[in-house]
C-alpha positions as CSV (number, residue, x, y, z in Angstrom):
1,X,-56.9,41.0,15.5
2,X,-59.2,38.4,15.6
3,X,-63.1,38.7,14.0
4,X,-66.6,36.9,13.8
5,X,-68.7,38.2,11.4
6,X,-72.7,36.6,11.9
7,X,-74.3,35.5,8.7
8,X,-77.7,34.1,8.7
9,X,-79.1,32.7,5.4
10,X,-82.6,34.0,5.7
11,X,-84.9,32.4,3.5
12,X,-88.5,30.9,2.9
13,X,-89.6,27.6,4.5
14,X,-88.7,24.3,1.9
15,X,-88.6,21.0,1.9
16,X,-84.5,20.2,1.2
17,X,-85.3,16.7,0.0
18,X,-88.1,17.4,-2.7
19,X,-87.9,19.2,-6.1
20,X,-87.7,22.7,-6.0
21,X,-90.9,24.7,-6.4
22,X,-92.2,28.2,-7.2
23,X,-94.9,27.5,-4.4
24,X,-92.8,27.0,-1.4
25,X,-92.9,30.5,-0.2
26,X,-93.6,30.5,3.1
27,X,-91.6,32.5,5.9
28,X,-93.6,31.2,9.0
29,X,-90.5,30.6,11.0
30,X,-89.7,34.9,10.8
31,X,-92.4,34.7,14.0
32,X,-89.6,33.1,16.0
33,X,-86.5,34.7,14.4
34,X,-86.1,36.6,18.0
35,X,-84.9,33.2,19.5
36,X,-81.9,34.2,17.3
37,X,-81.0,36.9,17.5
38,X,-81.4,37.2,21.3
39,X,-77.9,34.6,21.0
40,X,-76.2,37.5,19.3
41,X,-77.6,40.5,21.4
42,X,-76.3,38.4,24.4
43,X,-72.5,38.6,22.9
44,X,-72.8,42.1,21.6
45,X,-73.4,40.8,17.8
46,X,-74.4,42.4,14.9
47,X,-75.3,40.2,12.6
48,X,-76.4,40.4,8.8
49,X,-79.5,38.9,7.5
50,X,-79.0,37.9,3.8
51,X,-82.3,38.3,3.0
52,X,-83.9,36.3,-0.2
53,X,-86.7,37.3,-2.1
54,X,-90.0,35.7,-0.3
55,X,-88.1,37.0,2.5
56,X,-88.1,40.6,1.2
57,X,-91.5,40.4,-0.2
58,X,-93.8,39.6,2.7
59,X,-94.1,41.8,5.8
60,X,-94.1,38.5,8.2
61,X,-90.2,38.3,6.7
62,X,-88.7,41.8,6.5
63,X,-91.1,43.3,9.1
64,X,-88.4,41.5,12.2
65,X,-85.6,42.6,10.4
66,X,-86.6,45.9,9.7
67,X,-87.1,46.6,13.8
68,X,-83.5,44.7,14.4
69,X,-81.6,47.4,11.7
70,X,-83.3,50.2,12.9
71,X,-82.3,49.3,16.8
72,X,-78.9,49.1,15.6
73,X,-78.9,45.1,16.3
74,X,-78.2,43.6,12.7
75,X,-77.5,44.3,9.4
76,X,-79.1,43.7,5.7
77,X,-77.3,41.8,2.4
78,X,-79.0,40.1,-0.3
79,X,-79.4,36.2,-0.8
80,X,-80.4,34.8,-3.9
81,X,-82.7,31.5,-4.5
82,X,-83.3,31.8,-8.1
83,X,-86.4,29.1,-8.4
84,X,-88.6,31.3,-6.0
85,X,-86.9,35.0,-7.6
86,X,-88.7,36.6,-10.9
87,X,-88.4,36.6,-13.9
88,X,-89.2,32.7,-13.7
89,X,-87.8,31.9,-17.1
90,X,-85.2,28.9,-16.2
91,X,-86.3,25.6,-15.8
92,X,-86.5,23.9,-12.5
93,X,-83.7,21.6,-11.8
94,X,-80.8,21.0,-9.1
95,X,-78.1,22.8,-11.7
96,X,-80.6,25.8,-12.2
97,X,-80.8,26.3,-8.5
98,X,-76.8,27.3,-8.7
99,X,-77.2,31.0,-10.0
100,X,-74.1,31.1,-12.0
101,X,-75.3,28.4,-14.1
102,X,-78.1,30.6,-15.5
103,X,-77.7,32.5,-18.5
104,X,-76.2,36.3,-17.6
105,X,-78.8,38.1,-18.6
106,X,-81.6,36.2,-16.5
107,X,-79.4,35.8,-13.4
108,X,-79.1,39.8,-14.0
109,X,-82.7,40.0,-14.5
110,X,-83.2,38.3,-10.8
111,X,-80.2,40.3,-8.8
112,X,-81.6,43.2,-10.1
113,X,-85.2,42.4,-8.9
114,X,-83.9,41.1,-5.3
115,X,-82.0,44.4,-4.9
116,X,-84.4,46.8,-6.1
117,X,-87.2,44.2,-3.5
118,X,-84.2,45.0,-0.5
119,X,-84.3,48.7,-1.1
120,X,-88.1,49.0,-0.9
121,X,-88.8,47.3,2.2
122,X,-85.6,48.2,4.2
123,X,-85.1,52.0,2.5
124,X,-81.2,51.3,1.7
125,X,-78.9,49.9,-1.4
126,X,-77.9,46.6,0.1
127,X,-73.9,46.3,-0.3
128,X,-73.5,42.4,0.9
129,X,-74.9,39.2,-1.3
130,X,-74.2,36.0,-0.5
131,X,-75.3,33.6,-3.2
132,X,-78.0,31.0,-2.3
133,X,-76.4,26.9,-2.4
134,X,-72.7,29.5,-2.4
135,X,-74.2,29.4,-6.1
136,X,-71.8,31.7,-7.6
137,X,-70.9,31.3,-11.6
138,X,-68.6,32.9,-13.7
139,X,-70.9,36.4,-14.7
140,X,-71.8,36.7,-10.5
141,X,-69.1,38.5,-9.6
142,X,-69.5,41.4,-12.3
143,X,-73.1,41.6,-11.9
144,X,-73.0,42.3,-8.6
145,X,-70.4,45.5,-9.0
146,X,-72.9,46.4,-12.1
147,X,-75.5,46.8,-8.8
148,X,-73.3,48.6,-6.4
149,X,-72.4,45.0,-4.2
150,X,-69.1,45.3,-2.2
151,X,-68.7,42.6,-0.1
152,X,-69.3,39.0,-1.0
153,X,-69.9,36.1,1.0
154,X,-70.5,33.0,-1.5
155,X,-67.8,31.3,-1.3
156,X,-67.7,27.9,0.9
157,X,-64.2,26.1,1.0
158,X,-63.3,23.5,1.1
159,X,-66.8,22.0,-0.1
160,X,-67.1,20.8,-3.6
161,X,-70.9,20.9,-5.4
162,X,-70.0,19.9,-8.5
163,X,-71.7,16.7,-8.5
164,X,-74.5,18.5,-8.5
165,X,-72.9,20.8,-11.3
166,X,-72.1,23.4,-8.9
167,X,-69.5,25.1,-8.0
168,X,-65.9,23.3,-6.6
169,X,-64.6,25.1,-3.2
170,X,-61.8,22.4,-2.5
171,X,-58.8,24.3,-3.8
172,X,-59.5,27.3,-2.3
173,X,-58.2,29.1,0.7
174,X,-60.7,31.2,3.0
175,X,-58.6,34.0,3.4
176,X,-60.3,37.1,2.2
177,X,-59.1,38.6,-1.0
178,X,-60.3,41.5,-3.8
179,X,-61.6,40.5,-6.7
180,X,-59.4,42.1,-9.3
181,X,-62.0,42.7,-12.0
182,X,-64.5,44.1,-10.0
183,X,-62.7,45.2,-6.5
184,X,-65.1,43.3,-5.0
185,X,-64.3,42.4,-1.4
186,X,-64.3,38.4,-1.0
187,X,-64.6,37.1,2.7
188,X,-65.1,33.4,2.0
189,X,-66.9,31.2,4.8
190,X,-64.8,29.2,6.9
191,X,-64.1,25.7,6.5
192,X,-61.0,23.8,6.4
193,X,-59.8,20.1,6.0
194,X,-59.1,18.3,9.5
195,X,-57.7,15.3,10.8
196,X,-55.2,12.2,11.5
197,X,-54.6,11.4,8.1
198,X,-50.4,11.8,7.4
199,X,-50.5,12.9,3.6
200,X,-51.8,16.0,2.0
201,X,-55.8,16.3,3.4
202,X,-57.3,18.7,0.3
203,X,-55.8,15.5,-1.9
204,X,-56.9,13.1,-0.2
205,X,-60.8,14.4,0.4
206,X,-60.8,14.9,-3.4
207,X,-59.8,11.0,-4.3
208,X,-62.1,9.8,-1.4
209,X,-65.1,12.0,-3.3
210,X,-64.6,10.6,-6.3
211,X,-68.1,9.2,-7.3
212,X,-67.1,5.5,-7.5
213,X,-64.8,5.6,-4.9
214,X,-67.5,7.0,-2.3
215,X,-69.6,4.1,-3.4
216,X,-66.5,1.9,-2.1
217,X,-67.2,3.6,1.3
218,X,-63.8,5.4,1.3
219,X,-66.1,8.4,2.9
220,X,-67.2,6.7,6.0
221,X,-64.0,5.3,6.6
222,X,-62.5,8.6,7.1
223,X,-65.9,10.0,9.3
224,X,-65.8,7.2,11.3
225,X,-62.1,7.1,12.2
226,X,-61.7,10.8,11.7
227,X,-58.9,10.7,9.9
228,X,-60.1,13.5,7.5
229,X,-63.0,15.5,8.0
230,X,-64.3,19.1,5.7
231,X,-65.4,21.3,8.8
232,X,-66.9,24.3,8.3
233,X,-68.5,27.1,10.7
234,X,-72.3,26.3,9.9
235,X,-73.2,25.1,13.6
236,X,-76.2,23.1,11.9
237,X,-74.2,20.5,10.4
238,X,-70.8,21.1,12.9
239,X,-70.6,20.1,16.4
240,X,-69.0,22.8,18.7
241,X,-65.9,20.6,19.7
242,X,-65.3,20.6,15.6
243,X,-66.1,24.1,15.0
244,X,-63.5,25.0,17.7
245,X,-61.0,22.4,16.3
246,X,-61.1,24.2,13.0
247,X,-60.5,27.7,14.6
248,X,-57.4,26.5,16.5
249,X,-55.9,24.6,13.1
250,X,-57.1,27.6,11.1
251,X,-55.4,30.5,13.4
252,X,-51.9,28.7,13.7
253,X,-51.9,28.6,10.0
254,X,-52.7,33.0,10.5
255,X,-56.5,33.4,9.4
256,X,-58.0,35.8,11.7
257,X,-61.2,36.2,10.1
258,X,-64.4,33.5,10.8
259,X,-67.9,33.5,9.9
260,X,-70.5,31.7,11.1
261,X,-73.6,30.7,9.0
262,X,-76.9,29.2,10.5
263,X,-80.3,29.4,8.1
264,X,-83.2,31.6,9.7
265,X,-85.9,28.4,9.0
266,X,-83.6,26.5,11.6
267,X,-85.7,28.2,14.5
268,X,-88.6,26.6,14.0
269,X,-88.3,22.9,14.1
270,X,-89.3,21.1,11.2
271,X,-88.9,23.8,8.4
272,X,-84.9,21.9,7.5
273,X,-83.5,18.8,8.0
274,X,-81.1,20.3,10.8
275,X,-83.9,21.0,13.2
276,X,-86.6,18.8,13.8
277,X,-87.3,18.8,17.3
278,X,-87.5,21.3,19.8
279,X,-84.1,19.5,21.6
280,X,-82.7,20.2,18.4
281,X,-83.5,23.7,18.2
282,X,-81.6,24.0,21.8
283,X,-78.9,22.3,21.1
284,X,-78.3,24.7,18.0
285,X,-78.6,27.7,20.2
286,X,-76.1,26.4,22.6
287,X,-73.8,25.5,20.0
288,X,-74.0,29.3,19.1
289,X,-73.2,30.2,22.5
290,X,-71.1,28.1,23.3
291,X,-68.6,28.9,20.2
292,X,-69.1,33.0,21.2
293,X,-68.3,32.1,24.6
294,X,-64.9,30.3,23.2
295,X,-64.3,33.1,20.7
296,X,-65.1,36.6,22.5
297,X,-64.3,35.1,26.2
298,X,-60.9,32.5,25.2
299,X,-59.6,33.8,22.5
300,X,-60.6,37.4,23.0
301,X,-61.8,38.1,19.7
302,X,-64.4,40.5,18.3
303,X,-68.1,40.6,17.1
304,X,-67.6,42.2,13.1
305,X,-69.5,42.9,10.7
306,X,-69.3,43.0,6.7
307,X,-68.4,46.7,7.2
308,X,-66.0,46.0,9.8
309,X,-64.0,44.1,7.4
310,X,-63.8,46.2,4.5
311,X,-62.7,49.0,6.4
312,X,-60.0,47.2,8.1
313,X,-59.1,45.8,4.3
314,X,-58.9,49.4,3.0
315,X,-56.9,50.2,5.4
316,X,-54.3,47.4,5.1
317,X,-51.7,47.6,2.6
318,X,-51.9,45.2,-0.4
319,X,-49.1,43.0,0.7
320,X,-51.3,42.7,3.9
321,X,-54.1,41.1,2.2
322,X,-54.0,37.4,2.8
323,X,-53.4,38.0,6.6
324,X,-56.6,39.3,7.6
């Protein structure tokens, strides 16, 4: 069995290269979130809107949403940007934008009030989070049990934020797994090392991203020549040609689970750095299609959902687990 799950990062309109700000609210783009989702309804999609909190809190954002869930077209998780989510106690800075650096009790404080935000506006107990900048720390996890979570979508191998003191993905596989804490079901994005290069790529990537060494150039090297490239399945940074590279490598080595993660902003050009043009905005969309085409039509896979997962996990014995 082979599965897609849809994620979209739906989120307020911000400027990626400035300092974060309280102010930066705006949801604009929701107007045109149809573009979207018409992709998916083409390919018999369902996909889930992680939903942050200027999202849930104005009618322009959740009002779309709402009319796609009730049609039956999409689903609803959680997505948390801490700098625009009450309490506002933290100070603004890159490291405070990662959730799981904040203190437990104040990045409690904001889950709680982005859940109990969800529940009013869309009448249900969202069960799927995915942390905003794959933010997660080392209380998330628990927290999001505490509030009835049971799927979890953080997690972005092989990427590595702690430069930015966030979190390190490069070690880790994107099989799914259960947390055993919490029995929190993990279905980490999908991303993989790729290339030419004859050693050991996940070694290699972390010598070459070494902060003084990427200064030396080692990076471009590698992007030029492709000799060793991170891909992951976020079509706004992946060409389709590399997106299906990485589902080929990924499926001989037995993963049969992908997800695909654009952000909601990205259909209104100018509101990210991805899409500034109205060319742009087409050629994401056709990267969408064209990877469904590739995935439902080649390799006869199928359109999942969160729920779709967990269910097939549950059923699965443990031993099963890593094969999903």
């Amino acid at each position: 069995m082979r599965g897609c799950i849809a994620v979209v990062d739906t989120e307020e309109e911000f400027d990626w290269s400035k300092p974060y700000s309280r102010q930066a609210t705006t949801v604009r783009h929701m107007r045109h979130i149809g573009t979207l989702q018409s992709v998916y309804d083409l390919f018999g999609v369902r996909p889930v809107y992680v939903v942050d909190y200027p999202i849930a809190s104005q009618q322009e954002g959740w009002g779309p949403l709402r009319g796609f869930l009730e049609a039956g077209r999409a689903s609803i998780g959680a997505h948390l940007h801490p700098w625009v989510t009450p309490p506002y106690e933290e100070e603004l800075s890159r490291r405070n934008s990662y959730h799981g650096n904040l203190p437990r009790h104040l990045e409690q404080a904001k889950l709680v009030n982005l859940t109990q935000r969800i529940r009013e506006k869309f009448g249900f107990q969202p069960t799927v989070f995915k942390a905003g900048r794959y933010g997660v720390g080392p209380n998330t996890f628990s927290l999001l049990a505490d509030l009835r979570y049971r799927v979890d979508l953080s997690l972005m191998p092989p990427m590595d934020f702690s430069d930015e003191d966030g979190p390190d993905f490069s070690r880790m596989s994107c099989h799914p797994f259960r947390d055993e804490e919490t029995g929190l079901l993990v279905l980490p994005g999908t991303g993989s090392f790729y290339g030419w290069w004859p050693g050991e790529l996940r070694s290699m990537y972390r010598w070459a991203t070494t902060s003084w060494r990427a200064k030396l150039h080692a990076m471009a090297f590698f992007l030029r020549s492709r000799a060793l490239l991170a891909i992951s399945l976020r079509p706004e940074v992946s060409s389709l040609r590399e997106m299906i590279l990485v589902t080929r490598s990924l499926l001989a080595r037995g993963h049969r689970l992908f997800i695909l993660s654009p952000h909601s902003p990205s259909v209104m050009p100018g509101c990210t750095p991805h899409v500034r043009t109205q060319q742009d905005l087409q050629a994401l969309l056709a990267r969408l299609n064209g990877y469904f085409k590739y995935f439902f039509h080649q390799l006869q896979g199928q359109p999942w959902t969160p729920d779709d997962a967990a269910a097939y996990w549950s059923s699965q014995p443990q031993r099963q687990a890593r094969a999903l």
